[in-house]
FIMARSE-286390 format. One record per residue (C-alpha): x, y, z. Coordinates in Angstrom, 1 decimal. Layout:
N
VOVO     px     py     pz
VOVO      X      Y      Z
...
//
This chain:
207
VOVO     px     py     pz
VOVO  126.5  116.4  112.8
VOVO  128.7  119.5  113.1
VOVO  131.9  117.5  111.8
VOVO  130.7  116.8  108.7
VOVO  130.4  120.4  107.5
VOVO  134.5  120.7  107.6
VOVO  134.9  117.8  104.9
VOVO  135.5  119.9  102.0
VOVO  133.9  116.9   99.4
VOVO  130.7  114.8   99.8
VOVO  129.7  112.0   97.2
VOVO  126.0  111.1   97.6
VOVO  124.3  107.6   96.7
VOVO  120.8  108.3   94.8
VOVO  118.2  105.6   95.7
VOVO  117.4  105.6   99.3
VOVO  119.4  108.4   99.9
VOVO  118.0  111.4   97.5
VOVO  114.9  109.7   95.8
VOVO  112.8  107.5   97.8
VOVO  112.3  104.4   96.7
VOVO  110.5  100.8   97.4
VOVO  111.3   97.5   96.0
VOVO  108.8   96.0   97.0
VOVO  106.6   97.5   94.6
VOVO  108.6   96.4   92.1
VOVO  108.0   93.0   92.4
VOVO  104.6   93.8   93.0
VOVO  104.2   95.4   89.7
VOVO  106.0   92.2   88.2
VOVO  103.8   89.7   89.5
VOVO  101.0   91.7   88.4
VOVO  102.2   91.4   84.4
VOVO  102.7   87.8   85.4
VOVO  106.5   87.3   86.6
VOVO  106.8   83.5   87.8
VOVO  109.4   83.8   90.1
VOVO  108.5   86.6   92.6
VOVO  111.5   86.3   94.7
VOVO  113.5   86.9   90.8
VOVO  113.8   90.6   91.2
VOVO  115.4   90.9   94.7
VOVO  117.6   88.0   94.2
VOVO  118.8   89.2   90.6
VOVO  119.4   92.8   92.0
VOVO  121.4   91.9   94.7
VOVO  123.9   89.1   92.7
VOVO  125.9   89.1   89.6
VOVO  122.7   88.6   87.7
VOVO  120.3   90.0   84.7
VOVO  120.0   93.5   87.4
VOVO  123.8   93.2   87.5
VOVO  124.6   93.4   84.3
VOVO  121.8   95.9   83.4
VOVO  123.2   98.6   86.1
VOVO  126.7   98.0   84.6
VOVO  125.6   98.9   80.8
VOVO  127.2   95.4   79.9
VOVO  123.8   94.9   78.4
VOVO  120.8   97.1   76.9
VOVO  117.5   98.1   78.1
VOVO  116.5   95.8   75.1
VOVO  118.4   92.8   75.8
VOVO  117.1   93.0   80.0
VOVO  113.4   93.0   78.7
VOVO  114.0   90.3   76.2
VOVO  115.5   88.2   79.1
VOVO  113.0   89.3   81.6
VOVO  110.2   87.9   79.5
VOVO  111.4   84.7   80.0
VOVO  110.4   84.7   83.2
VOVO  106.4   86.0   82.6
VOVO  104.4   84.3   81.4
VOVO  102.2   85.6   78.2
VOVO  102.7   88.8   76.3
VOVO  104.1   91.8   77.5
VOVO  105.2   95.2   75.8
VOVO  108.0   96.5   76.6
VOVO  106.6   99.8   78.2
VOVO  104.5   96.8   80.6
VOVO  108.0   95.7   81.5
VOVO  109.4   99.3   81.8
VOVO  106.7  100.5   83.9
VOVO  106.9   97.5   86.4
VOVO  110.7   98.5   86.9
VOVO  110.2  101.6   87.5
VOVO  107.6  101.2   90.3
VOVO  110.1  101.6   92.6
VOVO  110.9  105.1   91.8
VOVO  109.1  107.2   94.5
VOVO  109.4  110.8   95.4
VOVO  112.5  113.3   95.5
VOVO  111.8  115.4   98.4
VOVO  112.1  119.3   97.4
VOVO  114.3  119.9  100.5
VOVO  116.8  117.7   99.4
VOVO  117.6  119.7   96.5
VOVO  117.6  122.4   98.7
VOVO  120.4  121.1  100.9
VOVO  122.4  119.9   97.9
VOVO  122.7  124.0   96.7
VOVO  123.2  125.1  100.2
VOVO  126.2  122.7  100.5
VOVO  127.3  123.4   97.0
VOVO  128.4  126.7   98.7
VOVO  131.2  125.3  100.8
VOVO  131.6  121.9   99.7
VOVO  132.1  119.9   95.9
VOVO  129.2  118.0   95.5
VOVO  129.0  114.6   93.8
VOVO  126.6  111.7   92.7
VOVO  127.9  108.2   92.6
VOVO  124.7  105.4   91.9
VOVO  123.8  102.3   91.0
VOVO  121.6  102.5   88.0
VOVO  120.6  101.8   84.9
VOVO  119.2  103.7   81.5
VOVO  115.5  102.7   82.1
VOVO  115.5  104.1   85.6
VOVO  117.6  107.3   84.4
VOVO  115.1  108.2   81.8
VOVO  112.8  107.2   84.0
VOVO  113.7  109.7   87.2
VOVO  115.2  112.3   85.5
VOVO  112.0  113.2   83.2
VOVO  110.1  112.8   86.5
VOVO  112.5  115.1   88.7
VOVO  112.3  117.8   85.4
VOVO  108.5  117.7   85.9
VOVO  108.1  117.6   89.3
VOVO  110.5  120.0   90.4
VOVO  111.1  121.6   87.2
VOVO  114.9  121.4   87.5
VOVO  118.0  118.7   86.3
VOVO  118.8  116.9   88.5
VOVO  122.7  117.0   87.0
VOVO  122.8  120.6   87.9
VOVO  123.2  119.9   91.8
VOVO  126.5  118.4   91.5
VOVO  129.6  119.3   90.0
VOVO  129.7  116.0   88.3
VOVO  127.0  112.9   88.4
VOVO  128.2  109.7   88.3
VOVO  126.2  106.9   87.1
VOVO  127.2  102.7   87.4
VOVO  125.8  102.0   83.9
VOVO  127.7  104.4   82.3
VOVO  131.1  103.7   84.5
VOVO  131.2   99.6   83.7
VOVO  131.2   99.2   87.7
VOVO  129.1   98.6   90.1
VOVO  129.5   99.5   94.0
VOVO  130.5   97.6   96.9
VOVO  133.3   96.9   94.2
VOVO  136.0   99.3   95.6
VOVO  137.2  100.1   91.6
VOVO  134.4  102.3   91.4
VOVO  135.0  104.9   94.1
VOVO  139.0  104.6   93.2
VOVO  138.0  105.5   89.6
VOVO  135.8  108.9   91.0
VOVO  138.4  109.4   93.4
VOVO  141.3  109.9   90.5
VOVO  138.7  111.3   88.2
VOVO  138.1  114.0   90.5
VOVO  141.5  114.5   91.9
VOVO  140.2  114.0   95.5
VOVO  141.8  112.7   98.7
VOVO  140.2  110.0   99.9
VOVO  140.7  111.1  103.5
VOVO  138.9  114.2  102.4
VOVO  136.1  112.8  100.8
VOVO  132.3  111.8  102.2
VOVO  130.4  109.3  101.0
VOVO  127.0  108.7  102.3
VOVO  125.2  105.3  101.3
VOVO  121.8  103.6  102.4
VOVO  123.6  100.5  101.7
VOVO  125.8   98.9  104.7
VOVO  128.2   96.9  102.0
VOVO  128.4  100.3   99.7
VOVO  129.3  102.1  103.3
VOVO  132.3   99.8  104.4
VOVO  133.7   99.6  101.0
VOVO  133.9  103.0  100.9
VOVO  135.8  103.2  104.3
VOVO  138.2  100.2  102.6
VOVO  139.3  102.7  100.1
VOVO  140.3  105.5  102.9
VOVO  137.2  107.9  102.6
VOVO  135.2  108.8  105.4
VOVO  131.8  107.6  105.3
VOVO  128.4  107.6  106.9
VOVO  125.6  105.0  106.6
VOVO  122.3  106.2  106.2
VOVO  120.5  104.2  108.7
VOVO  116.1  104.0  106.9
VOVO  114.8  102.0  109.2
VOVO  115.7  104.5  112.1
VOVO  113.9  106.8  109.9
VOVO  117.6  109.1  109.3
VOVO  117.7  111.2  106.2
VOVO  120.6  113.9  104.6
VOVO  118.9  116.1  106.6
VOVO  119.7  115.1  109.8
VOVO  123.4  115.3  108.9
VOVO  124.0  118.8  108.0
//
């Protein structure tokens, strides 16, 4: 897509869109440690619940496992709990990174996800192994929900990288795996594309 090289600023979701991930196997590794509720993890990540609040930073990596246990039954360490979560984590293709420096060249390059600290730790030690680079170094800046207090869809938190930035929305790309992250990004002005899994479409196939 030829008209997405003149847009002089690109903002890139993480999960889904960079690293590959399944969350399936998250609930997977949860049942297997004993969650009760195997429907808990999908339904708390996508509402104002335990996930929520977690990818925010309005509570600690401590404070989610000591909730989460109330939903397992018998004894479980917190590196059980950890590990479960971050089942989801999958692979960061090398040539992604590789078409983040190439557009680095002619375009500023950000990072705006949904996260939290466990997953952070979690994919950045595993990207440094891996690949043997940071993954920070790719953009000019990173941006990271749990650190920010907001959480997208909600509109505040492309404003709030919009003025930190200094960018025109108009100006400005945002790429998202999620459909909801996609159209509030267009609600705030930017140009946006939706990265469309299920047809199999990755970053590649836009540059």
């Amino acid at each position: 897509m030829q008209k997405y090289n003149s847009i002089p600023n690109i903002i890139f979701d993480f999960g889904g869109v960079l690293l590959n991930i399944d969350t399936d196997q998250a609930v997977k590794s949860f049942k297997k440690i004993g969650l009760v509720d195997t429907d808990l993890v999908k339904k708390e990540y996508q509402t104002n619940g335990l996930f929520d609040r977690l990818e925010k930073g309005t509570i600690s990596a401590d404070q989610f496992r000591l909730e989460i246990r109330e939903h397992i039954n018998g004894e479980v360490s917190d590196e059980q709990i950890d590990a479960a979560w971050n089942s989801m984590l999958l692979d960061l293709p090398y040539e992604r990174l590789e078409l983040l420096e190439k557009l680095k060249q002619n375009h500023r390059i950000f990072l705006l996800s949904n996260t939290n600290i466990i997953h952070w730790e979690a994919y950045m030690g595993m990207i440094q192994k891996v690949h043997g680079v940071c993954l920070s170094d790719f953009f000019e800046k990173d941006y990271y929900s749990h650190n920010m207090g907001l959480r997208k869809p909600d509109p505040e938190i492309y404003t709030a990288l919009l003025k930190n930035e200094g960018l025109l929305a108009s100006e400005t790309l945002f790429i998202d795996d999620m459909y909801a992250n996609y159209e509030a990004a267009k609600s705030v002005g930017m140009q946006a594309h939706f990265l469309d899994l299920e047809k199999g479409e990755t970053i590649l196939d836009l540059f």
